[in-house]
N, C-alpha and C positions, 0 to 999 in steps of 0.2 A: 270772639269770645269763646269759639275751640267747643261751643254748647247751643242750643236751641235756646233761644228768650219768647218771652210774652214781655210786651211794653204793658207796665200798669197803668203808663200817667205818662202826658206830656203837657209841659209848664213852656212856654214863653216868656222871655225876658227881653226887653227893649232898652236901648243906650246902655247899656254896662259891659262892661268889659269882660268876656269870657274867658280868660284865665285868671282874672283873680276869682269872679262866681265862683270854679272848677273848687280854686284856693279855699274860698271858704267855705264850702260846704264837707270838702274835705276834711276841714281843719273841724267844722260842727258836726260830722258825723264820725269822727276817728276811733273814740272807742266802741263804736260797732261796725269797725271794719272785719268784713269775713274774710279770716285768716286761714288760706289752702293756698295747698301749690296742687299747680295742672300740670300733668305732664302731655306735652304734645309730639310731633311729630321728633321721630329719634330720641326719643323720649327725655329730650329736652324739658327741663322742672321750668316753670313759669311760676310767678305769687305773683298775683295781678291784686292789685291795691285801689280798682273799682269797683267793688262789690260789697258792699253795705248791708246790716241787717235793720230793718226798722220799720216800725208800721207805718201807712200809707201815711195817716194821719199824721204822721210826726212830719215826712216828709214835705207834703203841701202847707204847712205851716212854715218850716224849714225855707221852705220857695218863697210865701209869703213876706217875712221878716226878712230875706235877702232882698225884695224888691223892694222893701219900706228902707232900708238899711240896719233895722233891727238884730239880723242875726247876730252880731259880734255882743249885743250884750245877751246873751243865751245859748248854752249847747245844749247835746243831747244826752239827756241820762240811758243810758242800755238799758239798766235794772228795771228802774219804772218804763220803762219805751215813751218819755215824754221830753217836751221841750222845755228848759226848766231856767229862768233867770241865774246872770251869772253872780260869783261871790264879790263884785263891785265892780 
């Protein structure tokens, strides 16, 4: 991650297949992807496209509705920072 982290939260998920979960939460959190590039060693430009902005709470709901299968009907609004039904 080229940076020091703090883990805020950690979620378990049982029988589901971890690159579609990766898939959609991806896909349910895309327009609050934090958009930067890092520059690393030789100063090599990186835009890493794990890095999400959003409150916890959106988050753990976000986990929630993947493990019900709910998230596909809901994304995430940025503006409001909530989880909000989709338009059908």
């Amino acid at each position: 991650m080229m940076a020091d982290v703090q883990i805020a939260i950690e979620c378990e998920v049982y029988n589901a297949n971890p690159q579609k979960c990766e898939k959609l939460i991806h896909r349910f959190f895309a327009n609050a992807c934090l958009n930067l590039d890092v520059h690393g060693i030789c100063n090599k430009r990186y835009s890493p496209r794990e890095w999400f902005v959003a409150p916890l709470h959106a988050i753990e709901s976000a986990v929630e509705m993947l493990i019900s299968g709910d998230i596909v009907k809901y994304r995430y609004d940025h503006l409001s920072e909530e989880n909000t039904p989709t338009d059908g």
